[in-house]
C-alpha positions as a Markdown table, in Angstrom:
| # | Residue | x | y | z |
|---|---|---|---|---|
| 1 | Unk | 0.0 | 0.0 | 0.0 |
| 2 | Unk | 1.2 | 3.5 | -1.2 |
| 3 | Unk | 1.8 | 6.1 | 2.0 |
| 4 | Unk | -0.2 | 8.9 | 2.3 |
| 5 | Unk | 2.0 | 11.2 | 3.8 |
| 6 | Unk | 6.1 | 11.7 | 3.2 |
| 7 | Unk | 8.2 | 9.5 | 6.2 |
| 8 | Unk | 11.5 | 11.8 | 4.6 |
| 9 | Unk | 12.3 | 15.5 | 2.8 |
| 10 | Unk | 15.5 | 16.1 | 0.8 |
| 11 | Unk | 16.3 | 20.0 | 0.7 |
| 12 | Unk | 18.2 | 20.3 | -2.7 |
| 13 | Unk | 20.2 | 24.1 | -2.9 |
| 14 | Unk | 22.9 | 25.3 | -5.0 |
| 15 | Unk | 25.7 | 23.4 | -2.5 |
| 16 | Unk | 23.9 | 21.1 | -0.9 |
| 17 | Unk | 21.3 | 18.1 | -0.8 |
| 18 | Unk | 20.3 | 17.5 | 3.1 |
| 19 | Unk | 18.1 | 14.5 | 3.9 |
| 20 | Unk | 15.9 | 14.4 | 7.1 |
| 21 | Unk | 13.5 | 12.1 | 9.0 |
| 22 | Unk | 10.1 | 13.6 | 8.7 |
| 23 | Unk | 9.8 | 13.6 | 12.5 |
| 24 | Unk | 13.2 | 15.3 | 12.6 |
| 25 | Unk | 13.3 | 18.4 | 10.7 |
| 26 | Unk | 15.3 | 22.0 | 11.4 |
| 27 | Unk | 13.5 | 24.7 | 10.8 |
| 28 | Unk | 14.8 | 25.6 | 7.3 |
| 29 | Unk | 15.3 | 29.2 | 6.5 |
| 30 | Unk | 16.3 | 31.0 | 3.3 |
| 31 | Unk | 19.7 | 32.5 | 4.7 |
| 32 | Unk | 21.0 | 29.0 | 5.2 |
| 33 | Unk | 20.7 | 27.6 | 1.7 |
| 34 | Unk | 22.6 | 28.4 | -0.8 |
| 35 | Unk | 20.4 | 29.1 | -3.6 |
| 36 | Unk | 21.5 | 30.3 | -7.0 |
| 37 | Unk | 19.7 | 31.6 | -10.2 |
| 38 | Unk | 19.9 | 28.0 | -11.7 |
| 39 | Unk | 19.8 | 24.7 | -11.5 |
| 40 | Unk | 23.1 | 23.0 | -11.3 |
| 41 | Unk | 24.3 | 20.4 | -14.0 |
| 42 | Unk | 24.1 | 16.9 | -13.7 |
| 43 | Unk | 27.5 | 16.1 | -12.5 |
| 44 | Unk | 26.8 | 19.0 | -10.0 |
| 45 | Unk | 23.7 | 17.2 | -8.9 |
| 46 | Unk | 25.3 | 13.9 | -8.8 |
| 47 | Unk | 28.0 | 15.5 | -6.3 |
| 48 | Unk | 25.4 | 17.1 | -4.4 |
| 49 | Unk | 23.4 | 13.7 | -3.7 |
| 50 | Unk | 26.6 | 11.9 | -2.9 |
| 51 | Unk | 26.7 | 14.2 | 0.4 |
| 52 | Unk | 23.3 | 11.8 | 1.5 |
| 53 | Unk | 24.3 | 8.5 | 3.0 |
| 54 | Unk | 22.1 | 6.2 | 1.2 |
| 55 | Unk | 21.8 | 3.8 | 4.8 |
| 56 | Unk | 19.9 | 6.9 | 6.1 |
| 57 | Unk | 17.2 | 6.7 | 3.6 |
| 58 | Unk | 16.8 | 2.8 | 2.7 |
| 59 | Unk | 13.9 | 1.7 | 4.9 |
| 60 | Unk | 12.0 | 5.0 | 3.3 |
| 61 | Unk | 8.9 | 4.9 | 1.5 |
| 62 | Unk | 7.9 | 8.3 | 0.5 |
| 63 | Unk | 10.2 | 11.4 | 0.1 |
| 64 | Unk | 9.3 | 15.0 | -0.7 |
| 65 | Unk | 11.8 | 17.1 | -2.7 |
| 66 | Unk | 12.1 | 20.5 | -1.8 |
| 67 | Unk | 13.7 | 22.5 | -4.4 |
| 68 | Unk | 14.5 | 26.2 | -4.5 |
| 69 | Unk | 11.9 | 28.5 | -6.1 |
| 70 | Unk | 15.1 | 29.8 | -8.5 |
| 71 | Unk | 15.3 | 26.7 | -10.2 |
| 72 | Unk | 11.8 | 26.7 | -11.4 |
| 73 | Unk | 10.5 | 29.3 | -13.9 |
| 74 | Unk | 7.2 | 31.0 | -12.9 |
| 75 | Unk | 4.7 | 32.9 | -14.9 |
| 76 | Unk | 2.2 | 34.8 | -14.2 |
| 77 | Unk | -1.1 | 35.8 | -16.5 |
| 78 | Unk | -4.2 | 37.7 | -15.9 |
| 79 | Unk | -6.7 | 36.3 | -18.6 |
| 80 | Unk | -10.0 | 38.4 | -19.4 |
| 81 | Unk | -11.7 | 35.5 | -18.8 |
| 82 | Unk | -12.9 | 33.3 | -16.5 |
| 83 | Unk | -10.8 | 30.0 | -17.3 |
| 84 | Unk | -13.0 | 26.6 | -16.9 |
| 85 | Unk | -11.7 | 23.4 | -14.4 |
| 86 | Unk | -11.7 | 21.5 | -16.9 |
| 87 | Unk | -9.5 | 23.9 | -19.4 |
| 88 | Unk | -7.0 | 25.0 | -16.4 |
| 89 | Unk | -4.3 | 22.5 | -16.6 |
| 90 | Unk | -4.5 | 22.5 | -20.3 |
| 91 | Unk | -3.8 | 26.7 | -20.3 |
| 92 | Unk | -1.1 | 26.1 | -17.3 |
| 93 | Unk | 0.7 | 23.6 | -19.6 |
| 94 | Unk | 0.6 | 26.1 | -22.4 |
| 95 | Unk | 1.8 | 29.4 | -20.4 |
| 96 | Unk | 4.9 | 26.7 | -19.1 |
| 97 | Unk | 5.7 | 25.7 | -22.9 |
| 98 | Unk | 5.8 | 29.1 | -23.9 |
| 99 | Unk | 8.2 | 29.9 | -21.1 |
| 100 | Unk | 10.7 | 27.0 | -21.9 |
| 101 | Unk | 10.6 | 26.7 | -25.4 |
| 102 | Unk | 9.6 | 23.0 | -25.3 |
| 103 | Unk | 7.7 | 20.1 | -25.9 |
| 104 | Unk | 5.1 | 20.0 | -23.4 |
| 105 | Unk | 5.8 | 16.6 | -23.0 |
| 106 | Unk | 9.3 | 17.1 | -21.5 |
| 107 | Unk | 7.3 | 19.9 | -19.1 |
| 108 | Unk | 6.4 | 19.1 | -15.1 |
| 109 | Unk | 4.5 | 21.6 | -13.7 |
| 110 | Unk | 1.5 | 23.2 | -10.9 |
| 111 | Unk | -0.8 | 25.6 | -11.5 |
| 112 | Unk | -3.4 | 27.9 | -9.7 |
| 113 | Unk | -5.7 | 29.9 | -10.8 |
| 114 | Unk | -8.2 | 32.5 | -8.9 |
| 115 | Unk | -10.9 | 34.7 | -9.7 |
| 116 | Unk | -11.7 | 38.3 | -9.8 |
| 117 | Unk | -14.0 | 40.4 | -11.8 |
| 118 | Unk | -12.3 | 41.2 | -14.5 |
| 119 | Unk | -11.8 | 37.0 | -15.0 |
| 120 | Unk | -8.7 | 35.1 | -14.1 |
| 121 | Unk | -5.6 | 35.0 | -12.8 |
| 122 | Unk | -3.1 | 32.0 | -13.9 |
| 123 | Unk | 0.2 | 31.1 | -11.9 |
| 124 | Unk | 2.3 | 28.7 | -13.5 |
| 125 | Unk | 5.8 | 26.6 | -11.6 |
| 126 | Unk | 7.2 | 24.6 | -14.2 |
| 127 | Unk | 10.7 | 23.0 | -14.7 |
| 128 | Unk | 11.8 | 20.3 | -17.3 |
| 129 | Unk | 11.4 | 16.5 | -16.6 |
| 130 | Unk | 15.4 | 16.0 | -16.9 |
| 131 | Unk | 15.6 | 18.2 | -13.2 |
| 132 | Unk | 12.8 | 16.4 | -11.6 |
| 133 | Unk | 14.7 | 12.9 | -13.0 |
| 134 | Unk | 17.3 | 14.0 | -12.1 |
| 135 | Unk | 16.7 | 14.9 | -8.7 |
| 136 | Unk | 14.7 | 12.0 | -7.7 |
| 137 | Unk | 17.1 | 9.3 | -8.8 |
| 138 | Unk | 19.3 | 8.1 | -6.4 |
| 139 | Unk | 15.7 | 7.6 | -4.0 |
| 140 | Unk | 13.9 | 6.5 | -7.1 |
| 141 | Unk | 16.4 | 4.3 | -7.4 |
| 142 | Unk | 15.4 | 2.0 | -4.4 |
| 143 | Unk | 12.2 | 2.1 | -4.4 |
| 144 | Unk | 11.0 | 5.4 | -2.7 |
| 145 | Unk | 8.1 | 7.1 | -4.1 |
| 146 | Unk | 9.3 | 11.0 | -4.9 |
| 147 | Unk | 7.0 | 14.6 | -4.7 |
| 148 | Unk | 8.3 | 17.6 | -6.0 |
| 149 | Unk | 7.5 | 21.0 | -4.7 |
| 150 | Unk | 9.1 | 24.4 | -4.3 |
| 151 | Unk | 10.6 | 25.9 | -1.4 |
| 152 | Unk | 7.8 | 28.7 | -1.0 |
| 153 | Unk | 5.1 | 26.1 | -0.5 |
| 154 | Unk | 7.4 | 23.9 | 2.1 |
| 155 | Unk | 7.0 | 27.5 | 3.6 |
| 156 | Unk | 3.5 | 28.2 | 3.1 |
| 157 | Unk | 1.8 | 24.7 | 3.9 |
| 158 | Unk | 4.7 | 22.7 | 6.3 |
| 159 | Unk | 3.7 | 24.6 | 9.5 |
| 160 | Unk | -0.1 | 24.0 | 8.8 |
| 161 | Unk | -2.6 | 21.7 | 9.7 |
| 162 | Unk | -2.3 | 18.7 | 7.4 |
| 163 | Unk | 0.5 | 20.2 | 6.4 |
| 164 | Unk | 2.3 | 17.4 | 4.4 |
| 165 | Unk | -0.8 | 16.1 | 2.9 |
| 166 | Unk | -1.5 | 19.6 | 1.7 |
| 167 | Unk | 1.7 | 20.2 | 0.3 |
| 168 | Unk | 1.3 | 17.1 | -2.5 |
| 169 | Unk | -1.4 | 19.3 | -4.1 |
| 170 | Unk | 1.4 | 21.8 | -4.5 |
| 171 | Unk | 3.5 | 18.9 | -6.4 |
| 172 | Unk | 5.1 | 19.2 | -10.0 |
| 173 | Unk | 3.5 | 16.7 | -12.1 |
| 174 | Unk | 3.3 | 16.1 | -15.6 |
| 175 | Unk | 0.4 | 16.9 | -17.7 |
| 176 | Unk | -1.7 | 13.7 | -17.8 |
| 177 | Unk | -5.4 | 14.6 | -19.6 |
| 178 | Unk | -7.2 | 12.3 | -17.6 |
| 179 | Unk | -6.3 | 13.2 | -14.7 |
| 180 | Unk | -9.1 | 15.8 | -14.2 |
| 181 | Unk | -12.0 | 13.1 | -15.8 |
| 182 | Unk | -10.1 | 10.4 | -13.6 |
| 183 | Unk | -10.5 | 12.8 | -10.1 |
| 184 | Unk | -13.9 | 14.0 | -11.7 |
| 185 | Unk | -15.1 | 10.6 | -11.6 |
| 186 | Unk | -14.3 | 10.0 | -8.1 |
| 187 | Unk | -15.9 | 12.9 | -6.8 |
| 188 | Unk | -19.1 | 11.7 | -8.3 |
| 189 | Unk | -18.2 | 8.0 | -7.0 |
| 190 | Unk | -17.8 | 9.2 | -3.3 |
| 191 | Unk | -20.8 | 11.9 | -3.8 |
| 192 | Unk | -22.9 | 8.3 | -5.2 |
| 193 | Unk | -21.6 | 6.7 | -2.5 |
| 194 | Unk | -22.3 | 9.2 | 0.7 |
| 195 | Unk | -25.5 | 9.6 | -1.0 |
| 196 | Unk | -25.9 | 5.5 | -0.7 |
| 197 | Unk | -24.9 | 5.4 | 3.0 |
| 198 | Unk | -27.2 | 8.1 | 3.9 |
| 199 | Unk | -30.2 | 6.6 | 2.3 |
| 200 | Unk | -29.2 | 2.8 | 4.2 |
| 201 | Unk | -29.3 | 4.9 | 7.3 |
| 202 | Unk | -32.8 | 6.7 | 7.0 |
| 203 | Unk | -34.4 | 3.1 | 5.6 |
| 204 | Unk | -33.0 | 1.4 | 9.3 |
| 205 | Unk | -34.0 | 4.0 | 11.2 |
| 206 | Unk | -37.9 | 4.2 | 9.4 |
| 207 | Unk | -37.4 | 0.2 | 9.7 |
| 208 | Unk | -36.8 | 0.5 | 13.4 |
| 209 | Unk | -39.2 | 3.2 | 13.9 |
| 210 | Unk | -42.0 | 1.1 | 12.5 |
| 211 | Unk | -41.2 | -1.9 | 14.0 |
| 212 | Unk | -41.7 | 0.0 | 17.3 |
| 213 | Unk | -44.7 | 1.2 | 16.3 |
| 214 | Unk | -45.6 | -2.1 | 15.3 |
| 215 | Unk | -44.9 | -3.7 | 18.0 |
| 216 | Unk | -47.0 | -1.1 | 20.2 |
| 217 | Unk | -50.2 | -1.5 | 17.9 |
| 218 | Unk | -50.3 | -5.2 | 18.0 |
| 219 | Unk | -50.0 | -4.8 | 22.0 |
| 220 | Unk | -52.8 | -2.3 | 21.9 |
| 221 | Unk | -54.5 | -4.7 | 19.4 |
| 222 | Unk | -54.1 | -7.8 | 22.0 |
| 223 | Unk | -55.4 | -5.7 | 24.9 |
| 224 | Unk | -58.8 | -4.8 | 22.4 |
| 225 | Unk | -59.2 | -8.2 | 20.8 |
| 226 | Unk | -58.9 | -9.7 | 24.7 |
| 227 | Unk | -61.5 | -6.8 | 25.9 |
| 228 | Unk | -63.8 | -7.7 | 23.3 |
| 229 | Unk | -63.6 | -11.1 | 23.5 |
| 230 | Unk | -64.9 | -10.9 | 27.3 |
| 231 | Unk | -68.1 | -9.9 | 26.0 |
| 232 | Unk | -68.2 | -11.6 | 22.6 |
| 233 | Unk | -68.3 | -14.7 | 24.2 |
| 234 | Unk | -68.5 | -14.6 | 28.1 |
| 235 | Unk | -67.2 | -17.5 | 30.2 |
| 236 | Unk | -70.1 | -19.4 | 32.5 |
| 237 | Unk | -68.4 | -18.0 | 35.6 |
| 238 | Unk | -69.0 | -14.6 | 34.1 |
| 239 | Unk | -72.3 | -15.3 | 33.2 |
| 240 | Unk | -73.2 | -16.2 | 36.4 |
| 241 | Unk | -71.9 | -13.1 | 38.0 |
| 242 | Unk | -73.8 | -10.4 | 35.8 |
| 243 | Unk | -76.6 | -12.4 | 36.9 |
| 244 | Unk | -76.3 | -12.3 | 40.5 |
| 245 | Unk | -74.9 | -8.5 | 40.0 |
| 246 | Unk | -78.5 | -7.5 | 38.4 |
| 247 | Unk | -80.2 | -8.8 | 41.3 |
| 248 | Unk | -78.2 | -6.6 | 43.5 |
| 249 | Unk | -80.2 | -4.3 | 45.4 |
| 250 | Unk | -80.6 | -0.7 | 44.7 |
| 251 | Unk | -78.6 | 0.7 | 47.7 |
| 252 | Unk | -75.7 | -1.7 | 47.1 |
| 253 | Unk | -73.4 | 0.7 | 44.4 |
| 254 | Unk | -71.3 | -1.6 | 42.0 |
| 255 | Unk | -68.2 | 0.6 | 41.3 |
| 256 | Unk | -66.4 | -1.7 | 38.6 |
| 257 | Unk | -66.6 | -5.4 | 37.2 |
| 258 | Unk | -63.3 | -6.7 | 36.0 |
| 259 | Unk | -62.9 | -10.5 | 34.1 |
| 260 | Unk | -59.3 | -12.0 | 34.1 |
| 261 | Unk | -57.5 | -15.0 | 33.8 |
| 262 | Unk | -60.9 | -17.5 | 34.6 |
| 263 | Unk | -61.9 | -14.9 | 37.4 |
| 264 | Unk | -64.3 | -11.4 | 38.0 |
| 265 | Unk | -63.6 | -9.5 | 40.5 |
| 266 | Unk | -66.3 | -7.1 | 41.7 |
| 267 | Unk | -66.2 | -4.2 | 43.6 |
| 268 | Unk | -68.9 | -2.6 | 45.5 |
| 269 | Unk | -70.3 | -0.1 | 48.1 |
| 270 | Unk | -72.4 | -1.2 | 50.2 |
| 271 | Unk | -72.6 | -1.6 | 54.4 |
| 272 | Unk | -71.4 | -3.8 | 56.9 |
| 273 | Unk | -74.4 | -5.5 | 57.2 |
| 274 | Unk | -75.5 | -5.8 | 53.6 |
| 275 | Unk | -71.6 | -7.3 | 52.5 |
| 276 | Unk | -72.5 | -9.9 | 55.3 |
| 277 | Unk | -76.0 | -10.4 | 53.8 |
| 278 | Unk | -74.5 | -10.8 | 50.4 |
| 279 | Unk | -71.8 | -13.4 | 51.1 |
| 280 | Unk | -74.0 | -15.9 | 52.7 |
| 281 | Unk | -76.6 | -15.5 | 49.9 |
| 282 | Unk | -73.5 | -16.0 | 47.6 |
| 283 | Unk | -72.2 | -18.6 | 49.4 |
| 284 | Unk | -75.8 | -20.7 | 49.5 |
| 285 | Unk | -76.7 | -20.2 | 45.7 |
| 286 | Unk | -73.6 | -20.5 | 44.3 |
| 287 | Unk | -71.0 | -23.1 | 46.6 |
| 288 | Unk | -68.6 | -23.5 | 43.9 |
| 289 | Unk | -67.7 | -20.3 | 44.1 |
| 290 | Unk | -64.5 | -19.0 | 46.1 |
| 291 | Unk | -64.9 | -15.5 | 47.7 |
| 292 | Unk | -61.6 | -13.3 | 48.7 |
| 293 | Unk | -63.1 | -10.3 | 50.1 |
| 294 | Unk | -60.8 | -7.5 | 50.6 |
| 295 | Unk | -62.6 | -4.8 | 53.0 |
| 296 | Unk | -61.8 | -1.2 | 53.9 |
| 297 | Unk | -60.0 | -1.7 | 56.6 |
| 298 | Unk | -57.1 | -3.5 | 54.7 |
| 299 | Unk | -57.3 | -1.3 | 51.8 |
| 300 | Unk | -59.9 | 0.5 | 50.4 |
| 301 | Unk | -61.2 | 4.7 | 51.4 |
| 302 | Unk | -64.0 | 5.5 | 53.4 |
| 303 | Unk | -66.6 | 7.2 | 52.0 |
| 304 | Unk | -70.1 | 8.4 | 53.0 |
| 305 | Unk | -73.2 | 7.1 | 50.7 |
| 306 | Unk | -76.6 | 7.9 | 51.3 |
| 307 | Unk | -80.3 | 5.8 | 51.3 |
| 308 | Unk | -83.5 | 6.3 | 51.5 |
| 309 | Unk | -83.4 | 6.1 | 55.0 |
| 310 | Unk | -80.6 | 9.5 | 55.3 |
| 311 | Unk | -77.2 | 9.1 | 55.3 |
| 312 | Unk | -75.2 | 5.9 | 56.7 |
| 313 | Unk | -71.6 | 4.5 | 56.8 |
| 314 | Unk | -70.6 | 2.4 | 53.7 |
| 315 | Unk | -67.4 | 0.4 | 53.1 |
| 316 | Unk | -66.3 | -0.1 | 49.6 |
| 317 | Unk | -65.2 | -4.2 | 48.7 |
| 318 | Unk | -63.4 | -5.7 | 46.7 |
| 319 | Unk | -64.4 | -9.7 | 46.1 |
| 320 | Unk | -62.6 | -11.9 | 43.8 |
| 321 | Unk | -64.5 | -14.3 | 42.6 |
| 322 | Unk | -63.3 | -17.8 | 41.1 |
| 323 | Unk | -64.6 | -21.3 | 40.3 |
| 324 | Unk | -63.9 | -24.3 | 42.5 |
């Protein structure tokens, strides 16, 4: 797998080539290179690189080349229009041929371009591909994977956040016409792709969200259907119990009637004296019936009813009724 970020650098100047770990780099300033107008000549180089000891970069992977800003030619243009993405590199490869006097082939170079309102303005760094060759062989040469870029944007982009993967957009490179359709492409791949992941996400969390829902409806639904089915189709204990419930006096208040798992339970207001009255009634016309009788004192409120009579006390009860 290729590294993302450079593990070396190689400062190239007019009397020197200085290699450095990427974790161990002086802070490089322009007063101590030694830069000249141009580029040296190959022997020159060649004498230059021979001050690196080759042991100190053969475990290396990924080397950025900083040369100085007076070995590349730059140009400048302001254009009266604005210049289209997909036209830029094309127009920076142009200016740089101009410049040289060659084949654009031979030409490595970076570009930018920004906007005003009058249209654009084009900066062009170029070199030819002999320099870049040249000063990438002796790492090339084992292996290492080699990025050009100027001294001015070491400067500019070393110090900053993502620094190092910053500075390989500032890289000489040669013109390739795909390139812009290939990283085109990709930004409509990963735009396809976020687009896919975000739509997965919302369909599990609608999934989940109606599966909750789902599952509270068919518990509401249960609870119904059960409700229902107590009067759809009553059981004989239940049956029995209305009955005897009808024939309840008028002064004896029924407060709820409740049917669960094969048993009612009945609550009523009524006195001490009726409740008594009640239970053995209960008790003689239906014996297979089992009364729990929770009273007032245990559990229930007091409260004050009233008969024809005027007012009395009244306890409310609670009796849970089952089949024997």
């Amino acid at each position: 797998m290729k590294p993302i970020t450079p593990d070396c650098v190689v400062f190239y100047s007019a009397t020197s080539c200085r290699f450095y770990d990427i974790e161990h780099i002086p802070v490089q300033k322009n007063s101590q290179l030694d830069f000249s107008d141009l580029p040296p000549s190959e022997n020159s180089l060649a004498e230059l690189q021979s001050q690196v000891d080759p042991d100190s970069y053969k475990n290396k992977a990924f080397a950025l080349i900083v040369l100085p800003d007076e070995w590349l030619s730059s140009t400048e243009q302001d254009l009266d229009y604005a210049v289209p993405k997909e036209l830029a590199s094309l127009a920076a490869l142009a200016c740089a041929a101009e410049k040289h006097f060659s084949p654009p082939e031979t030409l490595w170079f970076h570009y930018q371009v920004s906007r005003h309102r009058r249209g654009s303005h084009l900066a062009v760094l170029s070199c030819h591909q002999n320099l870049v060759e040249q000063v990438c062989c002796p790492f090339k040469s084992v292996g290492i994977r080699c990025c050009v870029v100027s001294f001015s944007h070491w400067n500019a982009y070393q110090s900053l956040p993502f620094g190092l993967f910053r500075l390989q957009k500032q890289a000489l490179l040669p013109f390739e016409p795909d390139r812009d359709i290939g990283h085109r492409h990709r930004i409509v791949w990963l735009a396809f792709f976020a687009v896919c992941v975000a739509l997965n996400v919302g369909l599990l969390l609608y999934d989940y969200y109606l599966n909750k829902e789902f599952d509270h409806l068919s518990g509401e639904h249960h609870q119904v259907t059960h409700d229902i089915s107590l009067y759809d189709s009553p059981s004989p204990l239940l049956t029995k119990v209305l009955a005897a419930v009808r024939a309840l006096p008028e002064r004896v208040r029924l407060s709820s009637l409740k049917s669960y798992d094969h048993k009612v339970f009945v609550a009523l207001s009524l006195s001490t004296e009726e409740m008594k009255s009640l239970l053995a009634r209960w008790q003689t016309e239906f014996p297979d019936w089992q009364l729990n009788v929770q009273e007032e004192g245990r559990s229930l409120v007091e409260v004050r009813g009233t008969n024809k009579r005027g007012n009395k006390e009244v306890i409310n009860v609670g009796i849970s009724i089952s089949s024997g």
